[in-house]
C-alpha positions in Angstrom: 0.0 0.0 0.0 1.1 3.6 -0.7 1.6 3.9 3.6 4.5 1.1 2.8 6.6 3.2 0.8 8.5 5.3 3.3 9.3 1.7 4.8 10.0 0.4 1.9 12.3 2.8 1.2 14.0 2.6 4.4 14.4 -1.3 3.8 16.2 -0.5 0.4 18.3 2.2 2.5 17.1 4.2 -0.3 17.5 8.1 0.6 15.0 8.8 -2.3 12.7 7.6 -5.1 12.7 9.4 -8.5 9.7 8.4 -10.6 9.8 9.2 -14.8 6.6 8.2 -17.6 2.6 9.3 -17.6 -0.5 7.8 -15.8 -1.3 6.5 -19.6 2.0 3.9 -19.9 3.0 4.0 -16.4 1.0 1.4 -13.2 3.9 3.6 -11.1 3.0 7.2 -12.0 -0.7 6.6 -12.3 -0.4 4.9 -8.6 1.2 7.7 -7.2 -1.2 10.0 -9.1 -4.0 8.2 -8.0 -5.0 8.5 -11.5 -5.5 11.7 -12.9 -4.3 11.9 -16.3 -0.5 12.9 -16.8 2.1 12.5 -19.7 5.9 12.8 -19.2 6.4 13.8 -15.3 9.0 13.3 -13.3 8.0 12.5 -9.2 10.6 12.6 -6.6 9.9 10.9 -3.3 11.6 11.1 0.0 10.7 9.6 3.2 8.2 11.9 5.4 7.7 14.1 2.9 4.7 14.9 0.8 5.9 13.9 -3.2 7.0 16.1 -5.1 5.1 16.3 -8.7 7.2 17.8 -11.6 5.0 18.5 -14.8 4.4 20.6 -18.0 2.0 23.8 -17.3 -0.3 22.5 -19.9 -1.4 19.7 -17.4 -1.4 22.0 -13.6 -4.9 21.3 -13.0 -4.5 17.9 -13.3 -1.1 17.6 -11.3 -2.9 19.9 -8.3 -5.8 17.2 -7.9 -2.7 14.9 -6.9 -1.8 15.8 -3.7 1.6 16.7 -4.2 3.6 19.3 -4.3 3.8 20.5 -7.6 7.0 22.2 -9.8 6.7 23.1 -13.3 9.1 21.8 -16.1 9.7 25.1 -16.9 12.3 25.6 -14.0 14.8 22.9 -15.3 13.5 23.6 -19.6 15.5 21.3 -21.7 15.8 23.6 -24.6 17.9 25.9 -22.4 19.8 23.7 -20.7 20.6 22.0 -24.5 21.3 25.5 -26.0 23.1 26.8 -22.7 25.7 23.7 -23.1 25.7 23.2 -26.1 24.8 19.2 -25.9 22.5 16.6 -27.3 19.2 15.8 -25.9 20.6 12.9 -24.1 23.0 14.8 -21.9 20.4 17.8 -21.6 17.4 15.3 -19.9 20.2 13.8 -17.4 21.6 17.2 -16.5 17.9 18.5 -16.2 17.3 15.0 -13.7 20.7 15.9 -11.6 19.7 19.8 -11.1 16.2 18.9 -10.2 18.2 16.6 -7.2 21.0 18.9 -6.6 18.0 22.0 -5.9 16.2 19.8 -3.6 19.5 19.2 -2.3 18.7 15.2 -2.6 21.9 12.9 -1.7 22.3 9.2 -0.6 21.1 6.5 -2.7 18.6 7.5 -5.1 16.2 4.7 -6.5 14.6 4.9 -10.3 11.6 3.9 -11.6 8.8 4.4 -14.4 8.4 2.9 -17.5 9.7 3.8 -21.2 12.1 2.5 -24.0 14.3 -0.2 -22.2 17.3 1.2 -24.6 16.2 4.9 -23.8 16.3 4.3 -19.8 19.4 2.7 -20.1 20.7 5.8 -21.8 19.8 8.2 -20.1 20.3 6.6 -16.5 24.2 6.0 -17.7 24.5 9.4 -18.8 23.2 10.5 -15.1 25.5 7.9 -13.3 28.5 9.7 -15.1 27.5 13.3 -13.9 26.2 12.4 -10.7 29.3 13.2 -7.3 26.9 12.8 -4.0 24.3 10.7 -5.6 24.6 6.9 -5.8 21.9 6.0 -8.8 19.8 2.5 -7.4 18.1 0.4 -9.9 15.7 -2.9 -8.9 15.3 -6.0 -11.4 12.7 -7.7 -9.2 10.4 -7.5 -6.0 11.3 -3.3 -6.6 10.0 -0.9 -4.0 6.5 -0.1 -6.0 5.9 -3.3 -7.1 6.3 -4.7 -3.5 3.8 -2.1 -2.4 1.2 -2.2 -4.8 0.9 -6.3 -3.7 -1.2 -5.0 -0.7 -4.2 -2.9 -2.0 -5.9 -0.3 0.8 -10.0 0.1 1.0 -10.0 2.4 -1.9 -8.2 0.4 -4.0 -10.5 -2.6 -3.3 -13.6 -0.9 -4.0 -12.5 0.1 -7.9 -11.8 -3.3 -8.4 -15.2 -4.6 -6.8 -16.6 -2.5 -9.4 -14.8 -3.2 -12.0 -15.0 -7.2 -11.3 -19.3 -6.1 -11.3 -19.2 -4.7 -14.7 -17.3 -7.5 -16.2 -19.6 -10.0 -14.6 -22.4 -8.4 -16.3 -20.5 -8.5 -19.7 -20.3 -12.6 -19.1 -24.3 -12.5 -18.5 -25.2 -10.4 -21.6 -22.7 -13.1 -23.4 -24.0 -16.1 -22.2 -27.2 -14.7 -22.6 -26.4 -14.0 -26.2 -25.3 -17.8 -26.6 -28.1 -19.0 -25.4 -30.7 -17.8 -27.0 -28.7 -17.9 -30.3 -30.4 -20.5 -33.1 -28.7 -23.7 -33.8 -28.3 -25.4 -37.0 -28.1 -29.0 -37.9 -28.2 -29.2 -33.9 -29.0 -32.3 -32.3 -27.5 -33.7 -28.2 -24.6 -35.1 -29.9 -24.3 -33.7 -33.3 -22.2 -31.3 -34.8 -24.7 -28.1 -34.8 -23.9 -24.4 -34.6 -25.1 -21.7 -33.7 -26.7 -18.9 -36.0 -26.3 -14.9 -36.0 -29.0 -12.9 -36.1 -28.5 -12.5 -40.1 -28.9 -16.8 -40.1 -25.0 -16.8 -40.9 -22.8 -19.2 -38.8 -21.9 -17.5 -35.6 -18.5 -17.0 -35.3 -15.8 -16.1 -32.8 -15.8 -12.3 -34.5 -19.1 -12.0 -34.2 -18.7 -12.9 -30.1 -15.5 -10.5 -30.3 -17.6 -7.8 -31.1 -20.4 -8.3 -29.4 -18.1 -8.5 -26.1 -16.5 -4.8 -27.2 -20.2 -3.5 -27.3 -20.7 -4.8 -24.0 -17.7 -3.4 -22.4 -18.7 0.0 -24.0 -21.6 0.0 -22.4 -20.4 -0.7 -19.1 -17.3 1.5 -19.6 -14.8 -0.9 -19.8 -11.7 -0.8 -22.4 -9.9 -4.4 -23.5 -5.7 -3.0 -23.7 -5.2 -6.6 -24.4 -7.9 -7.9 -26.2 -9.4 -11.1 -25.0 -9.2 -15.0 -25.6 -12.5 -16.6 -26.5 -10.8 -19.4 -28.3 -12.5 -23.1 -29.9 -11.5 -26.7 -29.7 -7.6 -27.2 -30.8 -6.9 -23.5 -30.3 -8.4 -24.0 -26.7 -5.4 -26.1 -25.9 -2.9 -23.2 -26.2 -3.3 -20.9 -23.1 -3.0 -17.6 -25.3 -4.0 -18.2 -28.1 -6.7 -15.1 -28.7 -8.8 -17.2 -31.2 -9.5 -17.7 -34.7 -12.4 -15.1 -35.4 -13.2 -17.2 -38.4 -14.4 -20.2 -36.3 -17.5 -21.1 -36.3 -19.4 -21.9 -32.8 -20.3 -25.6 -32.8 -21.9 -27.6 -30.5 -19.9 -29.9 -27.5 -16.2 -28.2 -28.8 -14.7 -26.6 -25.9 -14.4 -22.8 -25.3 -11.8 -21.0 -22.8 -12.7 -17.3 -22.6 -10.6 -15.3 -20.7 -11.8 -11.3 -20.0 -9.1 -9.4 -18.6 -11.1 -5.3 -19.2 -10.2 -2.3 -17.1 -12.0 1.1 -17.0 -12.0 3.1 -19.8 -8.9 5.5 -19.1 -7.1 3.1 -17.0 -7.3 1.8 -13.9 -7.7 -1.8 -12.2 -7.9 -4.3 -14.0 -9.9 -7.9 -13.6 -9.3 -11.0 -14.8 -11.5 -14.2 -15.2 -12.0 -17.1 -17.2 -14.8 -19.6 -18.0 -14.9 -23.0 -20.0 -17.7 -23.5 -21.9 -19.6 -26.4 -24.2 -22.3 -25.4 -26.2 -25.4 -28.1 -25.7 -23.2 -31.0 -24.2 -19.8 -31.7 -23.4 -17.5 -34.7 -24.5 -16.9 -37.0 -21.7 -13.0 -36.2 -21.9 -13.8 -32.5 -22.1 -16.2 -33.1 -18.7 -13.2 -35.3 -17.4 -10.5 -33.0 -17.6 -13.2 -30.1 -16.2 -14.2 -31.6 -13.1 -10.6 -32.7 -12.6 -9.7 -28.6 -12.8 -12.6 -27.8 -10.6 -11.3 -30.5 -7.9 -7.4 -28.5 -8.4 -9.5 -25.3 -7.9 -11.8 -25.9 -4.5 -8.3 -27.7 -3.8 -6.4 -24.5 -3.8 -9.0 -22.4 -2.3 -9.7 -24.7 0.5 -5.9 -24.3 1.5 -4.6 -20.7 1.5 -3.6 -19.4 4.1 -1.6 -16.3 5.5 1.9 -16.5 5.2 2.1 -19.4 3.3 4.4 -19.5 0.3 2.4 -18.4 -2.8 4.8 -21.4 -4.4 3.3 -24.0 -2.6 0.5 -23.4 -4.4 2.1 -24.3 -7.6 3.5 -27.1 -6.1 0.1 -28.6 -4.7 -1.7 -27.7 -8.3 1.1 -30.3 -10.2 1.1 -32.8 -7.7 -2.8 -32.7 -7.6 -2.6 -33.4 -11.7 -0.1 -35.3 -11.6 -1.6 -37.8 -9.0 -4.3 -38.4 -11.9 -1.7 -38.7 -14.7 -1.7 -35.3 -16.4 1.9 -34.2 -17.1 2.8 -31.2 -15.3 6.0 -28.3 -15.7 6.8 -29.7 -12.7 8.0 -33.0 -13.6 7.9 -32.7 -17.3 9.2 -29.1 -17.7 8.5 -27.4 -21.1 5.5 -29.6 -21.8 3.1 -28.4 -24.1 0.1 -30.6 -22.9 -1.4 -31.5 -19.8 -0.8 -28.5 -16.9 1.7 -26.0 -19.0 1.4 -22.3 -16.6 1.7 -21.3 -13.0 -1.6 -21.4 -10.9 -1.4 -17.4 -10.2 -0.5 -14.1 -10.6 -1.0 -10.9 -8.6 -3.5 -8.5 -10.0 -4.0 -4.7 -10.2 -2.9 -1.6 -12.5 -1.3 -4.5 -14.5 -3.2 -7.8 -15.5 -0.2 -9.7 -14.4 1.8 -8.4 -11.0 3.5 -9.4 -8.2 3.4 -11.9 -5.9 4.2 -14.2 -8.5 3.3 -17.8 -7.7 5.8 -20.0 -9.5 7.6 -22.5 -7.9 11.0 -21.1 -8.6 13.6 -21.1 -5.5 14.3 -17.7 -5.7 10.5 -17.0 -5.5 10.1 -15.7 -1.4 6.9 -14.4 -2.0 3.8 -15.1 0.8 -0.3 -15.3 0.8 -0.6 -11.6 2.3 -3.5 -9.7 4.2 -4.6 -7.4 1.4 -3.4 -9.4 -1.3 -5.7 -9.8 -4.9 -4.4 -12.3 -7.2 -5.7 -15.1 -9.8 -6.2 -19.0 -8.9 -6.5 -20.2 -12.8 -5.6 -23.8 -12.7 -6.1 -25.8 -16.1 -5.4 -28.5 -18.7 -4.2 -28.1 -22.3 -4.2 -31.0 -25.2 -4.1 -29.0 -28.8 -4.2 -32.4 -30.4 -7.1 -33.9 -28.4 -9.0 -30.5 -29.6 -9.6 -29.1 -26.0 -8.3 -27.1 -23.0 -9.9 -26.1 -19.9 -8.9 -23.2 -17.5 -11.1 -21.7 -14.3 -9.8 -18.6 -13.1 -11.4 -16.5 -10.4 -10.5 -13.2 -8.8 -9.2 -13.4 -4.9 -8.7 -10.9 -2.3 -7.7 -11.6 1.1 -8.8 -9.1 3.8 -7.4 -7.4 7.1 -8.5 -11.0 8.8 -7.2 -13.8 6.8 -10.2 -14.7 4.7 -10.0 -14.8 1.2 -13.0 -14.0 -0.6 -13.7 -14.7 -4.6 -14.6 -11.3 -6.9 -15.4 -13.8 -9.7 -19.1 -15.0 -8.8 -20.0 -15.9 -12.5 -21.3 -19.6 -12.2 -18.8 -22.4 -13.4 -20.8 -24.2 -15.3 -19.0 -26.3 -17.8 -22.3 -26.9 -20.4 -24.5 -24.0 -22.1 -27.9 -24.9 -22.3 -29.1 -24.2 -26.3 -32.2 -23.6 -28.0 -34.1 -26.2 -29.1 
């Protein structure tokens, strides 16, 4: 949580934080900003002391609904400093970051962060290292200081993704809805029917692809990544988006995975459902209710404090006592369980605590925690996958609670 960060910084023996993108590209500036809209500002942090916000004029009213302090670019202008000293942008942008630090009289161990260009960052940061005498520049590959304090999410945070968790779950009823009272053709309980658009065309997965965008319009949701509503064979590869050609046919398996956000930005939710139009093939309903067990499995089990790797562990095991190859034992497999059980949830579809059973992986099941539980099983050349994926947030007390109440039913019902 954003209360965390002068600890975090004190943990990292970190003097400072220095914070470079816009609220548009950036989970780290739009955080800080709690949202409103920003491009291309520069926040420094310090330990008990309010932030400090450093933006163009153009975008003032914005910056002041921040909280912070504010500064205006104008006081450290690029353009001068490049004419002044005659040098390239490069050198002007780090000498315009080390004047910034050297007016606020910032020294110690400075930390970076933000999002841009990986070869850009690495640029300029260099270029600052080389002019910088009392400031020792601090960079973070993993577990860095705002994505360790954006695992926990405070009541606020919680509510926007309640919300946003509502309006996706009544995207998946107008959907389902939509399936289900779509026409079928040549359709019988175990015959190779499909369903019919409204035009008596085949229904296919672009016509569901748009009819999902209209839905999340409506609710004001945006899709950043798209979406997976993917059929039989292409089921069996976890991303694989889906061939909008395809045809919806009776009793062939569909994973759908909705990941939307708020128009704008924002938090993000994440769920997926499995799906047999009319029936389901008995290997299709084997491999399901052998998910579902791995799922109430999981759920049953976590617990605060516990390694989120254990997790992992107990998914493969679990599949693996009913003879589904796993990463675990079989690593790089392409069939049976191929992904980790979880990821942490947030500004970003996937965040930290990541749950994979690596060694170096220290990360626990915290109080105030949201993260995925999406076990599931993938055979491209049976023509099938499954995967159940549900929303979990564990509170100030321990108890984990699901933000995913769409029902899990395997089998559409179909008109007759």
């Amino acid at each position: 949580m954003k209360r965390d960060i002068d600890r975090l910084l004190a943990e990292r023996n970190l003097d400072a934080a220095v914070v470079r993108g816009s609220t548009l590209s950036s989970p780290t500036v739009y955080y800080l900003a709690d949202g409103h809209k920003l491009e291309n500002v520069t926040i420094l942090l310090r330990p008990g002391r309010p932030g400090l916000l450093i933006h163009h004029p153009m975008e003032r009213d914005d910056a002041a609904l921040t909280g912070m302090e504010t500064a205006l670019t104008t006081q450290w202008d690029v353009r001068s400093i490049s004419k002044a000293l005659q040098c390239d942008l490069l050198t002007a942008q780090a000498e315009q970051l080390r004047r910034i630090l050297a007016d606020h009289e910032v020294r110690g161990r400075v930390g970076f962060y933000g999002h841009g260009e990986i070869g850009q960052a690495h640029a300029l940061l260099s270029q600052l290292a080389r002019m910088l005498t009392d400031v020792e520049l601090v960079v973070e590959f993993e577990n860095d200081l705002f994505s360790t304090a954006r695992i926990t999410k405070d009541e606020g945070e919680i509510r926007a993704m309640r919300d946003v968790a509502e309006r996706a779950d009544r995207v998946v009823a107008a959907l389902v809805e939509m399936l289900c009272s779509s026409p079928v053709a040549n359709g019988n309980r175990n015959g190779k029917g499909h369903l019919l658009a409204a035009d008596g065309q085949p229904l296919r997965v672009r016509h569901v692809k748009q009819f999902i965008h209209d839905q999340c319009v409506r609710q004001g949701l945006e899709q950043p990544g798209g979406n997976i509503f993917s059929l039989g064979a292409d089921a069996g590869v976890p991303h694989n988006q889906g061939n909008p050609d395809d045809v919806l046919e009776l009793g062939k398996a569909i994973i759908f995975d909705f990941f939307p956000r708020p128009v704008g930005g924002g938090y993000f939710h994440d769920m997926t459902r499995t799906w047999s139009l009319g029936f389901a093939p008995k290997e299709l309903e084997r491999a399901y209710q052998d998910t579902m067990a791995v799922f109430k499995l999981v759920m049953e089990t976590l617990e605060v404090g516990k390694r989120t790797s254990i997790y992992q562990n107990i998914t493969c095991k679990y599949y693996e006592s009913l003879n589904y190859p796993t990463i675990l034992t079989t690593p790089g497999t392409q069939e049976g369980y191929v992904h980790g059980l979880a990821h942490g949830l947030g500004l970003e579809v996937h965040e930290a605590p990541s749950f994979y059973a690596y060694e170096s992986n220290t990360a626990l099941v915290e109080r105030g925690s949201v993260f995925t539980v999406e076990p599931g099983l993938y055979f491209p050349a049976r023509g099938y996958g499954v995967r159940i994926e549900d929303v979990v947030y564990c509170d100030e007390e321990g108890v984990f609670h699901s933000l995913t109440p769409f029902p899990k039913d395997l089998v559409l019902p179909v008109r007759k």
